[in-house]
LUMFI-867218 format. One record per atom (N, C-alpha, C): x, y, z. Coordinates in steps of 0.2 Angstrom, whole numbers, plus 5000, padded with zeros to 4 digits. Each point is the difference from the previous one (the first is absolute). Layout:
BEGIN
XYZ;...
This chain:
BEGIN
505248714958;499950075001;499550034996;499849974992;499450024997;499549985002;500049955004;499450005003;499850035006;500350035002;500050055007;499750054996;500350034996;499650064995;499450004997;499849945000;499450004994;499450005009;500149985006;499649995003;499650085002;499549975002;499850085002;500150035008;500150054999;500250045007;499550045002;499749985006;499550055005;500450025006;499750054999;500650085004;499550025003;499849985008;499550055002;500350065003;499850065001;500650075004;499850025004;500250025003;499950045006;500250075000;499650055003;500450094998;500650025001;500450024996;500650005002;500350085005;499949965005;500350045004;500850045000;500449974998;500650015000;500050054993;499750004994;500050044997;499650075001;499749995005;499650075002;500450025006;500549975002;500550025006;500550034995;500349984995;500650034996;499750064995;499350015001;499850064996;500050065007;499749995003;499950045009;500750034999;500749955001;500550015001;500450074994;499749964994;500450064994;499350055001;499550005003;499950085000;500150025006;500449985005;500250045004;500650035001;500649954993;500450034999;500150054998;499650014993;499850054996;499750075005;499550015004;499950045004;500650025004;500549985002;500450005003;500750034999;500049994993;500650024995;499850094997;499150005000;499950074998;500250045002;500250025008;500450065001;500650024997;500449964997;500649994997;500150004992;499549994999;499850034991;499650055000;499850025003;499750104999;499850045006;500050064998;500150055006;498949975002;500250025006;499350005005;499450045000;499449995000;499550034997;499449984997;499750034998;499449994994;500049914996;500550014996;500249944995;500149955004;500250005003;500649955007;499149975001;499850035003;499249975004;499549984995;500150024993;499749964995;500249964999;500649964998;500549935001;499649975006;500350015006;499749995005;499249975001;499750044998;499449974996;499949964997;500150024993;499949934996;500449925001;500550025004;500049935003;499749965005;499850025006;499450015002;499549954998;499650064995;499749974996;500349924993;500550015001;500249944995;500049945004;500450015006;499749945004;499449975004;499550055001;499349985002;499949984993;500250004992;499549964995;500549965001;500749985000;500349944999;499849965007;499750025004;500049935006;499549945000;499550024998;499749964998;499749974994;500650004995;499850004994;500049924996;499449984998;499949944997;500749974997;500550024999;500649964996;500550005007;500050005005;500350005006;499249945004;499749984996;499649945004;499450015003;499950085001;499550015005;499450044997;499450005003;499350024996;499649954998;499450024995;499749964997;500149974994;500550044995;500250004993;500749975000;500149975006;501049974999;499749934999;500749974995;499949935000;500349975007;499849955001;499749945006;500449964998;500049954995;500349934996;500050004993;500449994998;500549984994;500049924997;499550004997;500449934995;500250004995;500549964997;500349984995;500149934998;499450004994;499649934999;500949974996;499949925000;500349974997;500250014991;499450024999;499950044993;500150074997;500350035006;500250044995;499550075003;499249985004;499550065002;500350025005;499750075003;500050045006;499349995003;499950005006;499450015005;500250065006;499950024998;500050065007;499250015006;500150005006;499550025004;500150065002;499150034999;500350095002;499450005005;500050015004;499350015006;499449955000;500649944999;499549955001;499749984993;500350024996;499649974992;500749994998;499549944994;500849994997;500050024993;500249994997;500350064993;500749974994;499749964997;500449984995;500550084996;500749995001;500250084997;500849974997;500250034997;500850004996;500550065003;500549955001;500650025003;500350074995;500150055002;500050074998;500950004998;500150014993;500850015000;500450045004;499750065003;500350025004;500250005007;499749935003;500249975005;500850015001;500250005005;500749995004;500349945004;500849974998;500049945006;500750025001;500050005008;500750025002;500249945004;500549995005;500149955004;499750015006;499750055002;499750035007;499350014998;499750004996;499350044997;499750004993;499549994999;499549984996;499750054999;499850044994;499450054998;499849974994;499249965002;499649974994;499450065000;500249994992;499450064997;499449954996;499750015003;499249954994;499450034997;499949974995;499550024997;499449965000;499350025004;499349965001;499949984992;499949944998;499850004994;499350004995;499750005010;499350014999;499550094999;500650015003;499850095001;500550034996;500750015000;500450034997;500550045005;499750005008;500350025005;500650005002;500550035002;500750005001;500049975007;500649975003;500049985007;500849995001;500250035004;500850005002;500049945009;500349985001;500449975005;500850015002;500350035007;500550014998;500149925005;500549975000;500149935004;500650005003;500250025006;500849975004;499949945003;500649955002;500149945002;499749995005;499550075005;499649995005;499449984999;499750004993;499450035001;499749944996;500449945000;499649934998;500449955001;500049935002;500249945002;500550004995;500749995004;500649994995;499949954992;499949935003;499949974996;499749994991;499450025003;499650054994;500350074995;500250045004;500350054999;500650004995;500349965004;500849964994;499849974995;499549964999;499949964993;499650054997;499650075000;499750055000;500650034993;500650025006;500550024996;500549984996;500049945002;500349954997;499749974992;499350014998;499749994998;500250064994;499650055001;500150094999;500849984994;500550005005;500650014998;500149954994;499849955000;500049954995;499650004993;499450055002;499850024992;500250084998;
């Protein structure tokens, strides 16, 4: 089993679709539920607006897979390094304490070690090869 651990993991991804489906979904509930939270009018259509607006910047946002700026591939060298690919480059960077690991979903946060630059990924079970993806987390959970 320590040897499963120590090997390294290539996670290439794909955009995850299903997390830009369950954003759509929670702002539609959200518009949805506003008639019922405040009387009708002015403020009501400002809401209304900036969610709107919150979902045209969340749909295509680099940390849902999509653009020029989302990561692409994930390695996780036998030693201990990060490799990230961001539009076709690749980018030695460190795994950000803030990152998240649930049983459904992955939020890796990194940091470019060359630049300094921030890079989030959010990762559900759809959005890369099971395989990979389990020793990914398995790995994660283990340090």
């Amino acid at each position: 089993m320590a040897g499963e651990f120590a090997a390294t993991v290539d996670l290439k991804l794909r955009p995850s679709f299903r997390a830009l489906r369950l954003i759509f979904v929670l702002h539609i509930v959200c518009i949805g539920l506003l008639p019922f939270a405040m009387p009708s009018g002015w403020p009501m259509l400002v809401l209304v607006a900036a969610f709107a607006g919150s979902w045209f910047w969340l749909r295509r946002h680099p940390a849902l897979g999509y653009g020029p700026r989302a990561i692409e591939r994930v390695i996780w060298h036998a030693d201990g390094q990060w490799t990230i690919f961001v539009g076709g480059r690749e980018a030695r960077a460190t795994l950000d304490g803030r990152s998240v690991i649930h049983r459904r979903l992955l939020v890796l946060n990194f940091r470019s070690e060359a630049s300094g630059r921030r890079y989030a990924r959010l990762i559900t079970s759809a959005d890369a090869a099971p395989e990979p993806l389990r020793r990914l987390r398995a790995r994660l959970l283990s340090t």
